[in-house]
N, C-alpha and C positions, 0 to 999 in steps of 0.2 A: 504494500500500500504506500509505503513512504517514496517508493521510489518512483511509483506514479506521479506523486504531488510534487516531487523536485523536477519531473520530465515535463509537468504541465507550468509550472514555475517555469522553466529555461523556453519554452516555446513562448509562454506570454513574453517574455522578457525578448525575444527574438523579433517580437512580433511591435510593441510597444517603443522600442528604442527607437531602433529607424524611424517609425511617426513623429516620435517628441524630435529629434537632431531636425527631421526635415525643415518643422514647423518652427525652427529659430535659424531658419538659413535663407538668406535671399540672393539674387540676381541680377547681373542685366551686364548690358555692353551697349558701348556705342565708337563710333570714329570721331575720336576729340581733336579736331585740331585747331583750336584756341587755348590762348591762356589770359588772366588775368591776375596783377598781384597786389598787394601792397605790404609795407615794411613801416615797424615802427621803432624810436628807439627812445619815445618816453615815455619813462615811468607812469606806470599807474598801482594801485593799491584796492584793496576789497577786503571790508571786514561780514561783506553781508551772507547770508544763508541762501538768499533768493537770486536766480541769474539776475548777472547786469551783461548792458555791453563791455566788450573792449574799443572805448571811442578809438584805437589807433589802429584798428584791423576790420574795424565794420566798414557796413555803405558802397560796397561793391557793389554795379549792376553788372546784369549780362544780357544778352539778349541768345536764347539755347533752345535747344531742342533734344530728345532721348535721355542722353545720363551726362551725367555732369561728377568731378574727383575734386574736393577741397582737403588743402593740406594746412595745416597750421602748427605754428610753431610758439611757443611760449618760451622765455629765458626769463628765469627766478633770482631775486638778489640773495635770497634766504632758506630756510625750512618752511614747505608748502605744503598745503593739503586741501585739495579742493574739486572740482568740477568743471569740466567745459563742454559746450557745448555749440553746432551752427545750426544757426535760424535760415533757409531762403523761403521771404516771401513769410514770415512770422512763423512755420510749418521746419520742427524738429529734424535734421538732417538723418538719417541713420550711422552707426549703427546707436543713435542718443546720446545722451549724459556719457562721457568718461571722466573717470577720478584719477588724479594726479597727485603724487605725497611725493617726499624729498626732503631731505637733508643739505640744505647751504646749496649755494650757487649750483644751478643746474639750468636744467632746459626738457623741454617735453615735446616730441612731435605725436600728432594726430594725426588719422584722415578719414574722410567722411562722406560718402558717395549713396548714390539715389539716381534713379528714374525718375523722369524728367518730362511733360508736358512743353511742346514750345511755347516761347514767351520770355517776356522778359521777368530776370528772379534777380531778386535782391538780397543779399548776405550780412548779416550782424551775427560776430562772434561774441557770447557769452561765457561768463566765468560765476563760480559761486564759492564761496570759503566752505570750508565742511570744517576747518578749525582754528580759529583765532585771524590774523591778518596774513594776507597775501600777497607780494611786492613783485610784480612786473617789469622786470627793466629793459624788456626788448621781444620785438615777435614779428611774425609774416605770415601773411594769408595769401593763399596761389590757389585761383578755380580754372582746371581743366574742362576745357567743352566741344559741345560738337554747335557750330553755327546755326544759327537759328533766323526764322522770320518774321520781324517785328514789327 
C-alpha cells in the first residue's frame, strides 16, 4: 500500500511541477534596432517605503512597436537595501519589483523587458528603501526597441 501512495505522490508531483514552472515563465522576441539612453551623475537619496522616481533616469519617450529590453544601472555611495522598479506608460515592466542590499560603495545592474503594443511608451525608473536611507551617486537607463509608428 505505501508504495502505491509514494508512486501516486511522484506522478502528481511529475504532473504539477511543469504546470507551476510554466505559469511563472514568459516570452516574446522582436528585431530591436533602436536605442535610447540617459546617464546621471547626481546624487539622489530615499528614505521612503513607497516607489518614487529617479528624476535622473526617468522621462524617456519612444515611439515602438513588439518588445522593447531596459537596462538600468544604479551606483550606491553606501550600505543599501531597497527596490526598483520600471514604469512604461504608468504599467509595471516585468519581471517587477527587484530588491537590491549591499555593503558600501557598489552598483546594481537590472533589466527588464515586455511585449509591447505600438505606440509611443514613456519610462520613469523607480526606487523604494526597504531599510533606512538610500544614497544614489550615479546610474543609466538604455531602452532597446524595434521602430514603431506614431
Amino acid at each position: 500500500m505505501r508504495k502505491w501512495l509514494i508512486a501516486g505522490l511522484v506522478l502528481v508531483s511529475l504532473v504539477t511541477v511543469p504546470v507551476t514552472v510554466m505559469a511563472l515563465v514568459g516570452g516574446g522576441g522582436s528585431t530591436l534596432d533602436l536605442q535610447r539612453f540617459k546617464w546621471t551623475t547626481t546624487p539622489e537619496s530615499t528614505t521612503s517605503s513607497t516607489f518614487v522616481d529617479i528624476a535622473g533616469l526617468s522621462g524617456v519617450s519612444i515611439c515602438a512597436q513588439n518588445g522593447e529590453t531596459v537596462y538600468v544601472m544604479l551606483g550606491f555611495k553606501s550600505t543599501f537595501n531597497g527596490k526598483v522598479r520600471v514604469l512604461d506608460n504608468g504599467v509595471p515592466m516585468p519581471p517587477g519589483p527587484v530588491t537590491f542590499t549591499g555593503a558600501g560603495a557598489d552598483a546594481r545592474d537590472f533589466t527588464f523587458v515586455r511585449t509591447i503594443k505600438a505606440g509611443t511608451h514613456k519610462f520613469r525608473v523607480q526606487w523604494a528603501s526597504t531599510g533606512g536611507s538610500d544614497d544614489l551617486t550615479k546610474g543609466s537607463f538604455a531602452v532597446q526597441y524595434q521602430r514603431g509608428t506614431c
